[in-house]
N, C-alpha and C positions, 0 to 999 in steps of 0.2 A: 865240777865233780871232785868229791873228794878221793886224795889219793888210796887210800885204802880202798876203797871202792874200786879204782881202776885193778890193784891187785887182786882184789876179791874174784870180780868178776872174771880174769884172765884166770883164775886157777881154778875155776869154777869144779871142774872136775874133780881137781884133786881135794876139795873140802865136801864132796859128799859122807868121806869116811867120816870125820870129824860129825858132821851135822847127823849124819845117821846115830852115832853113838852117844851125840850130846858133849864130846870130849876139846875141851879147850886147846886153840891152836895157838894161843899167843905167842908163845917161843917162836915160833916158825914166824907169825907174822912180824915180831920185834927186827929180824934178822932181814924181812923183806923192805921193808919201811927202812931202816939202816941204811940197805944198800942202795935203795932209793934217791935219801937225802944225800950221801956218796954224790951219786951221778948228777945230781943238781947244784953241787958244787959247794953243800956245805961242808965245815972246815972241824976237823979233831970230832967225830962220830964216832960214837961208842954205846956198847949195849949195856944194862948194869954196871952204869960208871958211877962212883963216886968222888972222884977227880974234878975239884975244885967246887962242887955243887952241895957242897954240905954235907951233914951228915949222912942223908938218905941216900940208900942207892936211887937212882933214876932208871927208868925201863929202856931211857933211850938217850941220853948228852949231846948236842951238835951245837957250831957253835955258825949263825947265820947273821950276816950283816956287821960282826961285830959283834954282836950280843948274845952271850951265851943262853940258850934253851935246856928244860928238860920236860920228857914227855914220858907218861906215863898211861901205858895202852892195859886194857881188858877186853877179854870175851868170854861174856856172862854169858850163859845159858839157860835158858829157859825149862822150868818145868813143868810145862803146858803139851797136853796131849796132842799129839803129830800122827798122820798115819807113814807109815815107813821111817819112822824114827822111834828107838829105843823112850823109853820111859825114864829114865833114871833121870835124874839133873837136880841139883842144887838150888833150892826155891827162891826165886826169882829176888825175894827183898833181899837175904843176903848178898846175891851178887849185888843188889844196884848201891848198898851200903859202903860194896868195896870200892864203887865208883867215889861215891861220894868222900869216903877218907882218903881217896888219891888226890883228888881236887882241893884237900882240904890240905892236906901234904906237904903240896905245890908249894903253897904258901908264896907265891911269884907271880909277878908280872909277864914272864918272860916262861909260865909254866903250861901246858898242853895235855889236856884230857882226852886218851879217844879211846873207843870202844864199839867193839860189835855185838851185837843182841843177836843172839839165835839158839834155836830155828821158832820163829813166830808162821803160825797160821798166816796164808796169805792175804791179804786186806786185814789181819785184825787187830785192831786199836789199843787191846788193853796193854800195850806196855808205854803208853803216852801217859799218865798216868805219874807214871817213873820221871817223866821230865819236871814237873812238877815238886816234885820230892826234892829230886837234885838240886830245883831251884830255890826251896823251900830251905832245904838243911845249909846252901851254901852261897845263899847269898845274890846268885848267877843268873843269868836271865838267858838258858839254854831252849831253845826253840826247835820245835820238827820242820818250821821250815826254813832257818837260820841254819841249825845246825847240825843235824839230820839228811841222808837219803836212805832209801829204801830199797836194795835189790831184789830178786827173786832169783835161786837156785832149784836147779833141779836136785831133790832129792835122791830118786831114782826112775826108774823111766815111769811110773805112773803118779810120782808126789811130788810138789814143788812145796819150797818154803819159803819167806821175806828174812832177810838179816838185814838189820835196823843198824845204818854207822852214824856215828854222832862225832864229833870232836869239838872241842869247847877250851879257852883258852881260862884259866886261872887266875887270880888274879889275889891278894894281902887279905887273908881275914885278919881284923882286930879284933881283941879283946874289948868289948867295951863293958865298965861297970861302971854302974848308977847309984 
C-alpha cells in the first residue's frame, strides 16, 4: 500500500471538505508525508527545500540510505461531474500537464512523482487514459497496476468518490538530436 494511501484513508473524514469543493490539499498532504518519512527515519527532511537540490525548489528533500531524494506531489482535480460535489475544477489536461513537467523537472534518478486524482466517479476508467500521456510525454512506463491504487471516499452520507494515487519514480531525460 502506498503511503499516501494509508494517510488518505485515515483522514478520510477530514477530506470530504476538500473533495466536495474540488479544492487542492497538497500543502496539508506535503506536511503529512514529511512527517511520515521523519518517523521512518529518514535524515535532513524538508518541505520546499532548495538546499543542495538545485536550483528548483522541491515539494519535499529527504535524504534516505545515503542518497539524497526529491519528491514532488499534486492533487489534480477533476472536472468531471460528481453528485454532491461542487462543479468547479480545473480541466483535467491541465492538471495532468502539471504532472508531467514535475517529472520532467526531476530531471533525477533519485526523483519521486506522486499525486492524487480526485474526485473520480466510482469504477470510472477515463482518467487511465492520463497514464498513457504521462508515459507518452516522459518517457516512463507508469502503470494502474504498478503504480497506482484506488480508494473510495465517502463524499457525504449518500456519494462516494475513487481518488486515483499514483507515485512514479523519475528518472534523466536527454536531449537527443538527430
Amino acid at each position: 500500500m502506498l503511503v499516501t494511501t494509508e494517510i488518505l484513508t485515515s483522514n478520510a473524514s477530514l477530506l470530504r471538505v476538500p473533495i466536495r469543493q474540488k479544492v487542492k490539499f497538497e500543502g496539508w498532504l506535503k506536511f503529512e508525508l514529511a512527517h511520515y518519512l521523519e518517523l521512518k527515519g529518514m535524515k535532513h527532511v524538508e518541505v520546499e527545500s532548495k538546499r543542495e537540490y538545485g536550483r528548483d525548489r522541491a515539494d519535499i528533500a529527504f535524504f534516505g540510505n545515503g542518497q539524497p531524494y526529491r519528491l514532488e506531489l499534486k492533487t489534480p482535480n477533476t472536472n468531471w461531474k460528481l453528485r454532491g460535489v461542487n462543479e468547479n475544477g480545473r480541466p483535467i489536461t491541465k492538471n495532468v500537464q502539471s504532472i508531467i513537467d514535475d517529472a520532467k523537472k526531476l530531471n533525477s534518478e533519485s526523483g519521486i512523482v506522486a499525486f492524487v486524482l480526485f474526485p473520480v466517479p466510482v469504477g470510472d476508467g477515463r482518467w487511465e487514459p492520463y497514464l498513457d500521456r504521462i508515459n507518452k510525454e516522459t518517457g516512463l512506463s507508469v502503470t494502474k497496476d504498478g503504480n497506482c491504487e484506488i480508494i473510495s471516499l465517502n463524499i457525504d452520507e449518500d456519494s462516494t468518490c475513487d481518488l486515483i494515487v499514483c507515485a512514479f519514480k523519475s528518472r534523466r531525460f536527454h536531449n537527443w538530436s538527430l
